[in-house]
N, C-alpha and C positions, 0 to 999 in steps of 0.2 A: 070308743065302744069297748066294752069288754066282752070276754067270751063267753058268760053266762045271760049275755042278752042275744046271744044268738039261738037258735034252733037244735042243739049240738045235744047229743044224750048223756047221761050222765056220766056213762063211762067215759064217755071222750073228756068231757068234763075233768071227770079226776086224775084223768093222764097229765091233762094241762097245768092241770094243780100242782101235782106232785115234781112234775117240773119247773114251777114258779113263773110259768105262763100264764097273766091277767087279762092283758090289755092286746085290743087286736091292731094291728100295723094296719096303714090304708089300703092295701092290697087285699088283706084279707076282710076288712071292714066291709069293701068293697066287693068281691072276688065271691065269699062263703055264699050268701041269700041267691044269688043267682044259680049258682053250682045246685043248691039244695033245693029250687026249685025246675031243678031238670032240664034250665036254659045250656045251650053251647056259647061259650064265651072266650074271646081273647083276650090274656091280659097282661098289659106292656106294663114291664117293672122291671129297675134293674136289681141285678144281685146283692143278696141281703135284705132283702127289702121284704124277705118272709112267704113269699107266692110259692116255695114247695106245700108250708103248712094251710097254703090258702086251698090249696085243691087236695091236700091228702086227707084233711081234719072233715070236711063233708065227706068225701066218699068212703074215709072209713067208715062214720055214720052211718050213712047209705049202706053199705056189707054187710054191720051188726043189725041192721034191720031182719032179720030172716028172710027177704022179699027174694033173694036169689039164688041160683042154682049151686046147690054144694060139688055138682061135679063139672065146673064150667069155669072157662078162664073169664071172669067176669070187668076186669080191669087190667088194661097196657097201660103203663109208665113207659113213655120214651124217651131219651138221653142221651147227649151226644156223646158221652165218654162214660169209659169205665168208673173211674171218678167220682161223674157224678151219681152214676147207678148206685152204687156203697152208698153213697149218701144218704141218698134218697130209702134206700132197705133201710137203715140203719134210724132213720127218722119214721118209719114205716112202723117199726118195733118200738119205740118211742112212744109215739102219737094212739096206737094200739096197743097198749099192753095192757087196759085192763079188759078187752076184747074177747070174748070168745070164738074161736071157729074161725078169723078170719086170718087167712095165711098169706104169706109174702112168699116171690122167689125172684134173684136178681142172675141174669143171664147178662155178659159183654162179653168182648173179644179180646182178641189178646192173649190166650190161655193157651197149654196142651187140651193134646186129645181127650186125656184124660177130667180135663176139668168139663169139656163141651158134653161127656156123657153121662158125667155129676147133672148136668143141667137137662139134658135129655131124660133121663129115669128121673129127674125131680116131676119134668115138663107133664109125664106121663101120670104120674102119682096126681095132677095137679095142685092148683094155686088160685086166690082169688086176686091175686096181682101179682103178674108180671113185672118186673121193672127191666126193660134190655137198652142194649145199642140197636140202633137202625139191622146195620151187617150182622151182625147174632141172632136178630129174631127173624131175618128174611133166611138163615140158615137151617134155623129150628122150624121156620115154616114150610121150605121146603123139602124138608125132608119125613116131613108130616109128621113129627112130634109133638105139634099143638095145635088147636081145632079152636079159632073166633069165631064162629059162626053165633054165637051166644055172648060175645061180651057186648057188656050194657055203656061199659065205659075208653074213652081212647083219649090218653092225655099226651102233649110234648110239652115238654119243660126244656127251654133254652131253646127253641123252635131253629131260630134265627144262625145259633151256630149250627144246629146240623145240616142247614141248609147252604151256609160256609163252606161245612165240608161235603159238600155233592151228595146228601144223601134225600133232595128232593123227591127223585123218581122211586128210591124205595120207602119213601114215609107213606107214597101214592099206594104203592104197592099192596104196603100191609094194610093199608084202609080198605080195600077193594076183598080182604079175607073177609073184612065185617058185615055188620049187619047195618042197613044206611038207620036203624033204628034206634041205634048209640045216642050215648052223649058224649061231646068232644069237648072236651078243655085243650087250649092251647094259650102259653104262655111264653114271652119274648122279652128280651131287652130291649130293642129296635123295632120298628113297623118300614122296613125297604116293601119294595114293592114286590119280588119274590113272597113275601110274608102273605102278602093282601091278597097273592094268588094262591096262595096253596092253602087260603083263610076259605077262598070264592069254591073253591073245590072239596075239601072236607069239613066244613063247618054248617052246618045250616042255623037262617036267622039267630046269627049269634049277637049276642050281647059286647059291648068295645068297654073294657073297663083299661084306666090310664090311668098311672101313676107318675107324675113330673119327674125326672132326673134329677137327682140329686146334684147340685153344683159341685167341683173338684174340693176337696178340702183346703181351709185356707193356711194350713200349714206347707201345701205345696208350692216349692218357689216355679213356677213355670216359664218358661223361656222361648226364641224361635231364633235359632238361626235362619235368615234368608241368602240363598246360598245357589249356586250351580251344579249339578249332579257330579260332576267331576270332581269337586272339593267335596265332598262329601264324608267320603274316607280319611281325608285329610283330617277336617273335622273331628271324626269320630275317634281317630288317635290320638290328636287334642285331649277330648276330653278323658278318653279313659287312662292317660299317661300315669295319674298316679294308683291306679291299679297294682304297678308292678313295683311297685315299693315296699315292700313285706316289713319295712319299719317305720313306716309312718306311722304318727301317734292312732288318727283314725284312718285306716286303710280303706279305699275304696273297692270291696269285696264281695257287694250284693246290689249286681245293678241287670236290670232285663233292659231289653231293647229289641223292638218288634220291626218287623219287616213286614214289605205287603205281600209277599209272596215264599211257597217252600224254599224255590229256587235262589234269590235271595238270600236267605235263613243262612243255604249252604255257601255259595260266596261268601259271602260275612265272614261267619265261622273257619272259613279254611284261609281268607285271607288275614284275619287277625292272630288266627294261629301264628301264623307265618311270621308274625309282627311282636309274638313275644307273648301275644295275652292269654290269662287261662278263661277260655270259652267251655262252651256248650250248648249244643244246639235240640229245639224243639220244633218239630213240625209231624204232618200227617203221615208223611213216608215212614216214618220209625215206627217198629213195632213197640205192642204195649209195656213190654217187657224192658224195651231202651227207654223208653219214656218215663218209666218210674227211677230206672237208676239216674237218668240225669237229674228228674227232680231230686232223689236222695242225695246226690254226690252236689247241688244246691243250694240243697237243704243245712249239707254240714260243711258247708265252707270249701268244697275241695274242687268248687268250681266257682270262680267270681263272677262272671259274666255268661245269660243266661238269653240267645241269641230266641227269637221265637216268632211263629207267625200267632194272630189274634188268637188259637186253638187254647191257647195259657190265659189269655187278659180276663177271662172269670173265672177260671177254676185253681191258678195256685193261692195259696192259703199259707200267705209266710209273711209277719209283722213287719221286718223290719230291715225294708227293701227300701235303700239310699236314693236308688236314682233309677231313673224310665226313662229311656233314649227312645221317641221314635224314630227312627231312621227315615220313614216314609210315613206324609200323615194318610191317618185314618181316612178314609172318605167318606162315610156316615160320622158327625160329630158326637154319635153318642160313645161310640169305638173312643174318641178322646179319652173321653171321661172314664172308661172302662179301666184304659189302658193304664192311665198314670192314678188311678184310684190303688194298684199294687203297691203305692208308697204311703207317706204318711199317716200308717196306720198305728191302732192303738197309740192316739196321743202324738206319736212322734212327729218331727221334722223331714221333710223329702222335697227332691227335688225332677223337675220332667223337663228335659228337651227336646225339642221338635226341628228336624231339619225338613226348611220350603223349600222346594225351587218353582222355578218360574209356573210350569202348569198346575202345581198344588196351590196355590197362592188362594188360590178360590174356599179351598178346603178349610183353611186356616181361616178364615172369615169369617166362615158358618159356624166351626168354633169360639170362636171370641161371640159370637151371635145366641150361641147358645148358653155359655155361662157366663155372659153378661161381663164380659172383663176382656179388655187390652191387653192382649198376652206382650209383654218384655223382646224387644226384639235387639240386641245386642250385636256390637261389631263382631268381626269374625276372627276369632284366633290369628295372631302372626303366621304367614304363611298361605295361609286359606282364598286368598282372594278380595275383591271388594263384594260388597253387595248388590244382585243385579237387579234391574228395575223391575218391578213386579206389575201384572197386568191381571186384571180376571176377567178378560174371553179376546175375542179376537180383534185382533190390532184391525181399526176403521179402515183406513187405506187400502187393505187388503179387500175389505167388500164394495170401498169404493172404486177401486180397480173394474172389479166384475161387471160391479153396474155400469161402469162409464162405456166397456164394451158394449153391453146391450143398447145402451142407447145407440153406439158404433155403427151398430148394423141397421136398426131402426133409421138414423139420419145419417146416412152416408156424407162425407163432406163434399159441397161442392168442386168441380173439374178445374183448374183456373186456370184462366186467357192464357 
């Protein structure tokens, strides 16, 4: 479908134009006619796949319409990071420019004082969209710098991560400033079951619009060690050994490797230090201010290895990332595909490893279940160990144990002569 067979006004029209946007992605194919008829809709798609301009391209529409209050915050953009707030303005400005009247402001965290009261005196001037972080605008809200009682529209973009990062009970929060007469857009990578509750609570009879996962690219070589948590490290020195060869014809210098937890990140991090390697770590703890230099210092080679919980697996944006270590797999499989999607891009070759052990082994199923493919599962580096027998639930004798008791009691055995 193309953009001129949808509903979309001229102006929006010729923004799209002039950006050499024709053709709509299934998302938005999908996503726009609902939105434009005033339904609440959730909609699973992963990144790239276009779902910011599926909800911004209507509701700017909806703005230039004159239908709304010029002095009312008439639209929330929610966002789990700073990040993607920019983003999202910046597409905002894009998608509107040949717009009259309607204004943007992007509030996140992370700043001096001075920048929160740049956003305060904006707050006050108003805006027909907000775009914030969770923490930023439950800050702005209580301090009564912004007034929803009047907005028509409540969107989250990347739902699923801010619900990652603990910010269910303030998404709740800022819903409850509104008015239940909204419409709520909300969109995800994943549908967990966190998602379907906090769908059942700020959503009414919404619309389920789905878009498939894209399978891993097939230029990624994918792998799994099967392995014991204890060798695990072992492993991972393994592989990053040639890291520290600063003359290697191709240097291994741009490789992420996710952990399933902050705590984690930081072990990692301090024991590979220890071991020689140049790291760097990414997780929730660090303020926004370390988070951007690690990415910079990443970014320009002056860190090889870029240690992180899930908080990265959609938002960094660097071609030409060699290798994706999961340390721990993911446990929703779509987190897979997220995660080692940082590689093989533009064109190139990359490569992802996965280390199992025995209670992830499950994990690792629903993976191969999902992208339809036999992930490589390869002996273990000299030194490492053998590989141990993998099982996915609970070893039978163990529950045959239990029963044989109850029956125990039920038939006691007879006394004998």
């Amino acid at each position: 479908m193309y953009f001129d067979e949808l509903d979309l006004s001229d102006d929006i029209l010729d923004a799209l134009d002039a950006m050499n946007f024709a053709e709509c992605t299934p998302i938005q194919e999908k996503a726009i006619p609902p939105i434009l008829e005033g339904k609440d809709i959730i909609g699973i798609a992963q990144t790239g796949t276009g779902k910011t301009a599926a909800y911004l391209l209507p509701i700017l529409d909806e703005l230039s319409s004159g239908l709304y209050p010029k002095n009312a915050v008439n639209c929330i953009i929610m966002a789990p990071t700073r990040e993607l707030a920019q983003q999202i303005d910046q597409q905002v400005e894009g998608f509107g420019y040949y717009l009259h009247g309607v204004s943007s402001l992007a509030v996140y965290g992370g700043n001096d004082g001075q920048r929160f009261e740049q956003e305060r005196k904006g707050l006050e001037l108003g805006a027909d969209i907000i775009i914030a972080t969770p923490g930023r605008l439950i800050s702005h809200l209580v301090g009564g710098h912004i007034d929803l009682k009047r907005t028509s529209f409540f969107i989250l973009d990347e739902a699923d991560r801010m619900l990652d990062m603990g910010f269910y009970d303030d998404i709740i929060k800022i819903a409850s400033y509104m008015s239940k007469e909204r419409q709520t857009i909300m969109f995800s990578a994943t549908m967990p079951e966190n998602i379907r509750k906090l769908a059942k609570n700020i959503l009414h009879n919404y619309v389920e619009v789905r878009i498939a996962v894209s399978k891993p690219a097939e230029k990624i070589k994918q792998s799994a060690y099967l392995c014991y948590d204890g060798k695990k490290d072992a492993i991972i020195e393994h592989i990053l050994a040639p890291s520290k060869d600063k003359n290697a014809e191709n240097p291994l210098d741009r490789v992420i490797m996710f952990a399933s937890s902050k705590q984690k990140v930081k072990e990692l991090t301090r024991a590979l230090k220890m071991k020689g390697f140049n790291v760097g770590a990414m997780h929730s703890d660090l303020e926004q201010k370390e988070r951007d230099n690690i990415l910079y210092e990443f970014r320009n080679r002056r860190i090889s290895i870029l240690i992180a919980t899930d908080i990265v697996s959609r938002g960094i944006d660097i071609d030409d990332i060699q290798l994706v270590i999961n340390y721990d797999v993911p446990k929703d499989a779509e987190d897979y595909v997220h995660r080692i999607g940082r590689t093989a891009r533009a064109n190139r070759e990359g490569e992802a490893i996965t280390l199992v052990n025995q209670k992830d082994w499950q994990y690792l199923l629903k993976i191969e279940k999902l992208i339809e493919k036999t992930i490589d599962k390869p002996d273990l580096p000299p030194g490492c160990g053998e590989k141990p027998e993998m099982i996915s639930g609970v070893k039978k004798p163990h529950r045959q144990y239990h029963k044989n008791k109850k029956s125990a009691k039920k038939h006691p055995p007879k006394a004998k002569n």
